[in-house]
N, C-alpha and C positions, 0 to 999 in steps of 0.2 A: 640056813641062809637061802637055800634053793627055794626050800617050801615056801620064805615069806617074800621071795622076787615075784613066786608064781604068785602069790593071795596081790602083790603092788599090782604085780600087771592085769590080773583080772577086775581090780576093782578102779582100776584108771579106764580100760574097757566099758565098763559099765557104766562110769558116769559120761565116759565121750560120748555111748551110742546113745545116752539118755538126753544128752544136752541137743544132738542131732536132731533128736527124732521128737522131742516135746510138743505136743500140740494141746494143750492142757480145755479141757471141757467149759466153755465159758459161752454167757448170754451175750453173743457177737451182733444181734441182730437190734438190740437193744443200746449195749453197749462198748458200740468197738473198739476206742480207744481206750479202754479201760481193759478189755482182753487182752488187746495187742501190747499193752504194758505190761503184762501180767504172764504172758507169754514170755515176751524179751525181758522181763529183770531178773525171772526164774533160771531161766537158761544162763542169765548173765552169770548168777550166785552161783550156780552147780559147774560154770567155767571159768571162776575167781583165779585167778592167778599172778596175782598183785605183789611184791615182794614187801613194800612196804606200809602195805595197808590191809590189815588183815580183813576176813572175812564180816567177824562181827563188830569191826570197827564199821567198814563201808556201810552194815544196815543201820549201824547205831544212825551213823550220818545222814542216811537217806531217812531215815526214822521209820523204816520198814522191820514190823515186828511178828518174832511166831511165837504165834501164840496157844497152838495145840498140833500133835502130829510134828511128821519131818521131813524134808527136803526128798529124801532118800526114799518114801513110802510112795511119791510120785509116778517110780518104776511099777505101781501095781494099777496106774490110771490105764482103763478103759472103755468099751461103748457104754456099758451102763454108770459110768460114774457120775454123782450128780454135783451140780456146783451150785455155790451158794451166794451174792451179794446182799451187803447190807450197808446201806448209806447213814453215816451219822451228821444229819445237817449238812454244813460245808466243808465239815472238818475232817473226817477221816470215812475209808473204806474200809470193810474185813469181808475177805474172801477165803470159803472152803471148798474144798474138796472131798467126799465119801463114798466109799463102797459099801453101800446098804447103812449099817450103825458102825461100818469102821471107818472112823474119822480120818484120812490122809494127811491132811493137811489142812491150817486156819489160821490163816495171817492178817495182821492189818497195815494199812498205809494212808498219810494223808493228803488229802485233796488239795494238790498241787502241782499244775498244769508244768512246771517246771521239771519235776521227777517223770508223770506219765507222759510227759512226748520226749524226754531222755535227752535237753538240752535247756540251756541257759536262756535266762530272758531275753540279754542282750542277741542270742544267735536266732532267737526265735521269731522277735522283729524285727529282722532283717532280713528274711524270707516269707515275709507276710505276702509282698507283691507276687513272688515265685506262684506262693499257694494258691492265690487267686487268680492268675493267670493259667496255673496249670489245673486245675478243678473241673471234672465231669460234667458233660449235662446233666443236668437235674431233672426228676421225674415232673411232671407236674399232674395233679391227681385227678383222679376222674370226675365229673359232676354228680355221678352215682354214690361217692365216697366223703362227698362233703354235710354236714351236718349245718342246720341254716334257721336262723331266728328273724323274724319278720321285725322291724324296726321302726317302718314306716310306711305308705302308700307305694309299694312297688320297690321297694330296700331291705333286702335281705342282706343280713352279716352272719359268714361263720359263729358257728358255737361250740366248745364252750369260750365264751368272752375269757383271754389268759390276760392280765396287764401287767406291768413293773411301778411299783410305787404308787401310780397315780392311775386312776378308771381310765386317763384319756390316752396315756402312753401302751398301746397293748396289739395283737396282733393279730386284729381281724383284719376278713376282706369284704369286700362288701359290691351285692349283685342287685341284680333288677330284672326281669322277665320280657322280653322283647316281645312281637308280635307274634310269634311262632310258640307263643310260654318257654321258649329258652332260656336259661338263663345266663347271664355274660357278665361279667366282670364294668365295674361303673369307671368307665374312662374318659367323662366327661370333663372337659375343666371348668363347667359352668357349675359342676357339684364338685369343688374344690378338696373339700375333706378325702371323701369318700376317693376322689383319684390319686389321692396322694398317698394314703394308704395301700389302698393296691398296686401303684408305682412301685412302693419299695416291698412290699411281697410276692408278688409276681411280674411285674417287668411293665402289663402291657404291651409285649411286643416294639419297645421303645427301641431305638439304635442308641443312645444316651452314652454319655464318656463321664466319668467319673473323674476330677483332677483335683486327685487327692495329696494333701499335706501331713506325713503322717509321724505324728509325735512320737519320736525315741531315746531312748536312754544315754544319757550327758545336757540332755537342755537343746538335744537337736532334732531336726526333722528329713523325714525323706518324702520328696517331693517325684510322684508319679503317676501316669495315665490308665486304669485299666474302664473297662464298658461296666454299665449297670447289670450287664448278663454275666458277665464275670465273678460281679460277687454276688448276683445272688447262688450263681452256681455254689462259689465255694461255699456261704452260708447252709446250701442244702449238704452236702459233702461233709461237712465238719459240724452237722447235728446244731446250727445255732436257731433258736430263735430269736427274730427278730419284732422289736417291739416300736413301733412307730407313730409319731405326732407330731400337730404345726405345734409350734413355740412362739413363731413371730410369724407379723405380715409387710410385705410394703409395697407401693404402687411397682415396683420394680422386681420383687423377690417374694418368695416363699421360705420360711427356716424352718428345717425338719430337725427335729430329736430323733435316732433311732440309737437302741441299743440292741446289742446282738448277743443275747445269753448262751454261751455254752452251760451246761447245768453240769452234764457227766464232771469237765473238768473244774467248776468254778470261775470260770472266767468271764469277762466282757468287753465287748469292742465297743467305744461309744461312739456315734457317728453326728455330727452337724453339718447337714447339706443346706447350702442355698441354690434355690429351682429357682432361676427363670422364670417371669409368668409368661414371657411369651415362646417359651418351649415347651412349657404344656400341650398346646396347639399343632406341635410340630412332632415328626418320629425321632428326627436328629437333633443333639443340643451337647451340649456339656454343663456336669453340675460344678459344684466346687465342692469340695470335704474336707473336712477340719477331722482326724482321726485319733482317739487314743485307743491300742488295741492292746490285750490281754491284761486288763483289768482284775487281779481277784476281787471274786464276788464281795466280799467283807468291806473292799476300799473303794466302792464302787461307789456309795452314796454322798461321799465326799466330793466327787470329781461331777457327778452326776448335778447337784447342787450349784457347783460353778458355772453349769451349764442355763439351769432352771431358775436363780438366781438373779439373774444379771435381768438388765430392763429393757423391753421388748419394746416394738413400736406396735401396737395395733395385736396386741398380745389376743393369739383366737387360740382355745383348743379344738381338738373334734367334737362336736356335741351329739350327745345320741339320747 
């Protein structure tokens, strides 16, 4: 009886100081939120202590599966261990782990922004605002660092040209060469397209208030204020890209399409702003925003549709 309290408490030991001290080998710089899930659901499993739900009930649930190796072989993770992702579509992830050809560990999970940020829809659009208020400056990248396709007399756009669905919804920016061969960002409102583009990727240096509407789960809405700096911050923070176009025109307004792809997790924020034409002109303004956010990718061409659909006045795309 003594010999097997001593083996209980050594191997309660072992898993405490394991669950502590996990820092599992993972492509952070690529993809963070996908480590930091991978991090916290492992730790979670190796400190299970549920009474009424067992171990391989909870993964059945989550639909988190191993599929080679074991939980336990983790305690042999370190500086050289190498890790492995592999994306299947939209659908699922498998992540491994090895020491040279001895396989650790090799699990899969799928692509569902719900499991990897370790909360429900409903709690998760309801901290949308948080997120975007509380979001880092964002780097903005060097001129040295951008890659540039000549378009037209003195118009250059980013390359490679990324779009969603359509050539005209995508996420260039687009410059021109000042008298110094500079090159600057097109913040003209007399070249429409091209500023409105860059508006919603880089800012512009705008002061702009965003007064957002933003659609949540029961058929209701939260109605709130954050700056155009704000989201694009969080956008840079939370890996989205954003893919931007007019949709409509009118002596009064501009209507902008943007959608906001996360990829890691699948998801999408879709955005309908109407701009002002005579805050173009101006640093300070407020737009309006019509929001659906965390969109999975799959249901996205539906709601997308509702958008592109419907009948525009003076319907212009970008034309390049």
């Amino acid at each position: 009886m003594a010999h097997a309290r001593v083996y209980i408490i050594g191997v309660c030991l072992l898993f405490s100081s394991f669950a502590r001290a996990i820092d599992l080998p993972c492509d952070n710089e690529s993809h963070p939120q996908v480590c930091a899930f991978l991090n916290r659901y492992i730790s979670e499993l190796e400190q299970w202590n549920e009474p009424n739900i067992s171990l391989p009930q909870k993964m059945r649930d989550d639909k988190f599966v191993l599929l080679d190796g074991a939980l336990e072989n983790l305690i042999q993770v370190n500086d050289s261990t190498s890790f492995s992702l592999v994306r299947y579509d939209n659908k699922a992830y498998e992540a491994s782990w090895a020491n040279g050809k001895n396989l650790l560990l090799r699990v899969a999970f799928p692509i569902q922004y719900e499991l990897i940020l370790g909360m429900p829809q409903i709690e998760i659009e309801q901290h949308l605002q948080e997120y975007m208020m509380s979001a880092p400056q964002r780097n903005v990248p060097k001129d040295g660092d951008i890659q540039l396709d000549s378009i037209a007399p003195n118009v250059y756009r980013t390359a490679p040209k990324q779009h969603y669905q359509i050539q005209s919804l995508n996420n260039c920016q687009y410059f021109y060469k000042n008298t110094k061969d500079e090159l600057q960002l097109i913040g003209d409102a007399a070249q429409t397209e091209f500023m409105i583009a860059n508006l919603f990727q880089d800012g512009l240096s705008k002061n702009y208030l965003l007064q957002v509407s933003q659609s949540v789960y029961g058929f209701k809405h939260l109605d709130y204020t954050i700056s155009l700096q704000q989201w694009l911050n969080y956008c840079s923070s939370e890996h989205l890209t954003c893919y931007v176009a007019i949709e409509g025109t009118s002596d009064e307004a501009i209507q902008v399409l943007i959608v906001a792809e996360n990829i890691d997790l699948a998801y999408n924020h879709l955005l309908s702003v109407f701009v002002p034409r005579k805050a173009l002109g101006e640093v300070s303004g407020t737009l309006l925003v019509k929001l659906n956010a965390f969109i999975p990718t799959h249901n996205i061409t539906n709601l997308y549709e509702q958008y592109t659909t419907k009948p525009k006045k003076q319907r212009v795309w970008i034309n390049e």
